[in-house]
N, C-alpha and C positions, 0 to 999 in steps of 0.2 A: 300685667300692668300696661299702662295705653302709653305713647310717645305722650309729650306735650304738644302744647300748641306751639312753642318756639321750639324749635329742635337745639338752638344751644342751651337749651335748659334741660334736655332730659336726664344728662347726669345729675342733675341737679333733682330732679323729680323725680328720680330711682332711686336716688337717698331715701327721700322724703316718704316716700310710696312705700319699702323696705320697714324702715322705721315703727311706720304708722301700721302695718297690719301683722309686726310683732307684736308692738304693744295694744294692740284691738285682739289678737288672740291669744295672747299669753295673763294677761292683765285685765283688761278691760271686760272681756267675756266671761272672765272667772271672779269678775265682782269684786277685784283688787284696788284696783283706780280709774277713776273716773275721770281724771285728767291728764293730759296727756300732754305733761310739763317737756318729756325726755324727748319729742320729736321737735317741739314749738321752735328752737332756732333755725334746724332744716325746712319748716315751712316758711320764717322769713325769708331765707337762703334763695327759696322756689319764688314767692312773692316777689324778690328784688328782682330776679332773672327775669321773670315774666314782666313786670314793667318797665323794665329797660327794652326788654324787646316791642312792646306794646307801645312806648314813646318813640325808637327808633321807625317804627312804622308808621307812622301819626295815630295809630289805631287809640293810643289812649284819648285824642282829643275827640273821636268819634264817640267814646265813651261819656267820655265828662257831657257832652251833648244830650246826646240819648237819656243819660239821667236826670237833666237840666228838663228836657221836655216832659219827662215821665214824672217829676217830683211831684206833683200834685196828685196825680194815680198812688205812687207808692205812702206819699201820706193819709190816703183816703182808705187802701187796704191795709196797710199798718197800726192801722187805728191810732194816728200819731206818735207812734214810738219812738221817734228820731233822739 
């Protein structure tokens, strides 16, 4: 499993990462379920960490940017699915 990109988040992403390729190999592989309800709140867990780290850096509004220019690209190969 890879660090994260915020290093106060790895414990938090080694839950998550744990988690996810039990149930992708115990479950998921064996055609038991197909979703994957029992990791979903460690991904929020991961999610919040990483955008906290992401606004502590300005990196989120680098983001909101980037997507603000690209929206018309992502609508055009999305086939409007927004």
């Amino acid at each position: 499993m890879s660090a994260s990109l915020a290093p106060e988040c790895n414990e938090v992403k080694e839950r998550y990462d744990t988690c996810f390729l039990k149930w992708y190999s115990e479950k998921y592989l064996r055609g038991q379920e197909k979703n994957n309800d029992e990791c979903a709140p460690l991904f929020k867990d991961y999610q919040k960490c990483l955008h906290a780290a992401l606004k502590e850096r300005g990196i989120d509004k680098l983001l909101e940017d980037a997507r603000e220019d690209n929206k018309e690209n992502d609508l055009k190969h999305m086939g409007n699915r927004k």
